[in-house]
N, C-alpha and C positions, 0 to 999 in steps of 0.2 A: 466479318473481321472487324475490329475492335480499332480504331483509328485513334493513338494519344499521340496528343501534341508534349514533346517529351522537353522540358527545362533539365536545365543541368548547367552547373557551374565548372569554369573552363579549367586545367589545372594550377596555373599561375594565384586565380583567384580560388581556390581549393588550399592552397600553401599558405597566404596569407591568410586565410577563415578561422585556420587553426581549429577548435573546438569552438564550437558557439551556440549561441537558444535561439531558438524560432517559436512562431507562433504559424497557429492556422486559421483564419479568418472566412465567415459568410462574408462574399463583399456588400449584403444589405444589412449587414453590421458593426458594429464600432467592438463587439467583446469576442476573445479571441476563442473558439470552442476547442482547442487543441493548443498544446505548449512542450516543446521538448529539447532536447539536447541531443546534439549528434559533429558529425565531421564531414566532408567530402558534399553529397547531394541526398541526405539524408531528407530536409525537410519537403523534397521533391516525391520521396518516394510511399510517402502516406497514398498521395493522389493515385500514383504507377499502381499502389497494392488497392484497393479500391473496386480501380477501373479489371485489373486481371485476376485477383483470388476469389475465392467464394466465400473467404470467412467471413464471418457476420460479428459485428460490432458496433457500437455506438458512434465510433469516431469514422471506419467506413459508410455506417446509415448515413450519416451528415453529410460525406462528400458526397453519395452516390445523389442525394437529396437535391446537392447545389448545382451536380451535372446534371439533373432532371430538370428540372425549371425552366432553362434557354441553354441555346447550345453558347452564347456570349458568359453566361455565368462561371465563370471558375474558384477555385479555392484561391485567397489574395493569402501568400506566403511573405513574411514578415523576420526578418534577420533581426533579435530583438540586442543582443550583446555578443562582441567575436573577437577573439583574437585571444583567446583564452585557455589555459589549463581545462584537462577533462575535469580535475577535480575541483578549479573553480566555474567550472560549466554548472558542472550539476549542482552546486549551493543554488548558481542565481536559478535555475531551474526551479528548482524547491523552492528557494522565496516566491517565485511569481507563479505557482502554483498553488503555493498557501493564499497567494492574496486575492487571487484570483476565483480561489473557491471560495475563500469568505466574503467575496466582494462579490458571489449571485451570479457569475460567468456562466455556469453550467456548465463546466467544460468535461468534456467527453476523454480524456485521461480515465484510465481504471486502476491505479495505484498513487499513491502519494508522490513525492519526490524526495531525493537521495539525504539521508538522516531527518527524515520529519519527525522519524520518532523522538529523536532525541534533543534536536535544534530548530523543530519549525514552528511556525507558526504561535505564539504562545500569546495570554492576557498578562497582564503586570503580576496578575493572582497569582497565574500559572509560574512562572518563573521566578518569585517569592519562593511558592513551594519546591519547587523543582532543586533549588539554592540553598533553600532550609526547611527540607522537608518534615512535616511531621513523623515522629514517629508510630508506628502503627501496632498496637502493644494489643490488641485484642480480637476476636475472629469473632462476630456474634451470628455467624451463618456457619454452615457444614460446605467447609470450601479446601480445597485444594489449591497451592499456591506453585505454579509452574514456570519455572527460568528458561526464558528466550533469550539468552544472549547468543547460543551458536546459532541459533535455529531460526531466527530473525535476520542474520547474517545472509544466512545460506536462502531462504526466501526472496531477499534482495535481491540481493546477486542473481539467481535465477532470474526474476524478475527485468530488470536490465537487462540481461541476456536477449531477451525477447521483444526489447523494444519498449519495456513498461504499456503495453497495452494489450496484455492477454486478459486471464478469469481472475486475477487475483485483483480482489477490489477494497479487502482487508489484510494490509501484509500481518496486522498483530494476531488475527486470526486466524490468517494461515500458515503463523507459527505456532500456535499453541492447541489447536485442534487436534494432531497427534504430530507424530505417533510414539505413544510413554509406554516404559515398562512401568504396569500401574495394579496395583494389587483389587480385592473383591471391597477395598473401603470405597471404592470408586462408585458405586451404585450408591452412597450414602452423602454423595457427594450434591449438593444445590448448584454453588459457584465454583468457576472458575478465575483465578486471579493471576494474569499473566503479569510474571516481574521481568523488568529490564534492566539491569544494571542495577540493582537493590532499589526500585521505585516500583510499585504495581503502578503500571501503565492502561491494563482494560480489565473489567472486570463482565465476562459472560454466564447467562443463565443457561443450566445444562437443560433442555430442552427432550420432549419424548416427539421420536417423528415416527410416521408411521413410512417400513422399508421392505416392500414387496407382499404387503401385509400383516408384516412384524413388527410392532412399535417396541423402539429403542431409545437409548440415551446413551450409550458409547457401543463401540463395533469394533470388532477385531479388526488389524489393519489387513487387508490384502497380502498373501506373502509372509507372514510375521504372525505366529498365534501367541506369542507373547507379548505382542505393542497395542497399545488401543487408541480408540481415538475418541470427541465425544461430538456432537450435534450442540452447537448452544446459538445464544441471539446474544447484544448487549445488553446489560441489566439493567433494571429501571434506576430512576437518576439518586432513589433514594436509596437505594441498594449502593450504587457504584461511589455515591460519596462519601459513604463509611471508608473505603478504601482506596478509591483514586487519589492517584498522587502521596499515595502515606508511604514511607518507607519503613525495608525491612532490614536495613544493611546492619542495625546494632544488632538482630539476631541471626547472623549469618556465620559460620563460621569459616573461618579461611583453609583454603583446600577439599572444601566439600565440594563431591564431584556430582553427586543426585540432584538432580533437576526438579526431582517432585517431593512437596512438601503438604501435611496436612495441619500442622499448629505452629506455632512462632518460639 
């Protein structure tokens, strides 16, 4: 039988926490390997799932790592800002996720945090472009240009739903991999250019895998013989700066509901 020494915060101090960000800490370290947002005794319960599920994950390997070591070592849990709105929880979340990943924490988080796509993390470059985006007036590749605005929503949101620490480790990715109603041009297809809001945000190379013997580069979706989906990686940097960050919104037109596009 499995002995946790169980923490938990009492409900007085539950009322005043409101929403707030935690960190999770090796205590033979200063950088936090884990960072989230929650309410009630949320940041106790990383530890609780650990010690009791069987799932297997990075940010579980780590605690089970720190119970291993000495029975004195614990995970040191860190109250980083509280008293706050869900929705200004998760901004500061997201900022100290951004910074924290660009600042070599290695943290064990498998999703970005809430609007990174659109408000995280950016260079002075980036947010030039982002503000005055170039426009993007030419396709010198055989690409297909796919709008995630519902479908990055709905990603998220799932995503949170679960804690932000399930398999999704690219949310742009795991919007625009399927699943499109997508004609036979799609086999002529090189890139993929996922747009957000009239910006191409990623730009992926459709890749051939090999699938039970079958090499492919898109596959019906499960359930759906009209939706597909495709297999790709990110594209190399000289590929992706032809079109990251270029906008397409001067050829879009208004009320167009097709999500998938093959020229400008």
């Amino acid at each position: 039988m499995i002995n946790i020494m169980k923490n938990s915060f009492d409900e007085k101090t539950i009322h005043q926490l409101k929403a707030y960000v935690y960190a999770l800490f090796d205590p033979l370290e200063n950088r936090p390997f884990y960072i989230g947002k929650g309410r009630g005794n949320r940041v106790f319960q990383h530890v609780e799932g650990a010690i009791l599920e069987d799932k297997e994950s990075n940010k579980y390997d780590k605690i089970r790592n720190i119970r291993a070591r000495t029975e004195n070592n614990r995970v040191r849990h860190s109250v980083i800002r509280h008293g706050m709105s869900d929705e200004v929880a998760f901004e500061v979340e997201s900022a100290l996720i951004d910074l924290a990943n660009r600042t070599g924490a290695n943290l064990t988080n498998e999703v970005t945090g809430h609007n990174s796509i659109e408000n995280g993390m950016m260079s002075t470059d980036e947010i030039m472009r982002k503000y005055n985006a170039q426009p993007l007036n030419e396709l010198l590749h055989s690409v297909v240009i796919i709008n995630i605005n519902k479908k990055y929503k709905k990603v998220r949101e799932e995503a949170l739903q679960r804690n932000t620490e399930n398999s999704i480790k690219d949310l742009i990715y795991e919007s625009v991999k399927q699943a499109w109603v997508i004609g036979k041009r799609r086999d002529k297809v090189e890139y993929v250019l996922a747009e957000f809001k009239g910006i191409i945000v990623e730009v992926y190379e459709v890749i051939e895998v090999n699938i039970n013997g079958q090499f492919e580069k898109w596959y019906q979706v499960l359930g759906n013989k009209n939706r597909w989906g495709f297999h790709g990686k990110k594209a190399t940097d000289h590929v992706r700066s032809v079109y990251i960050n270029k906008s397409i919104s001067h050829h879009k037109k208004r009320g167009a509901a097709n999500p998938i596009r093959y020229n400008l």
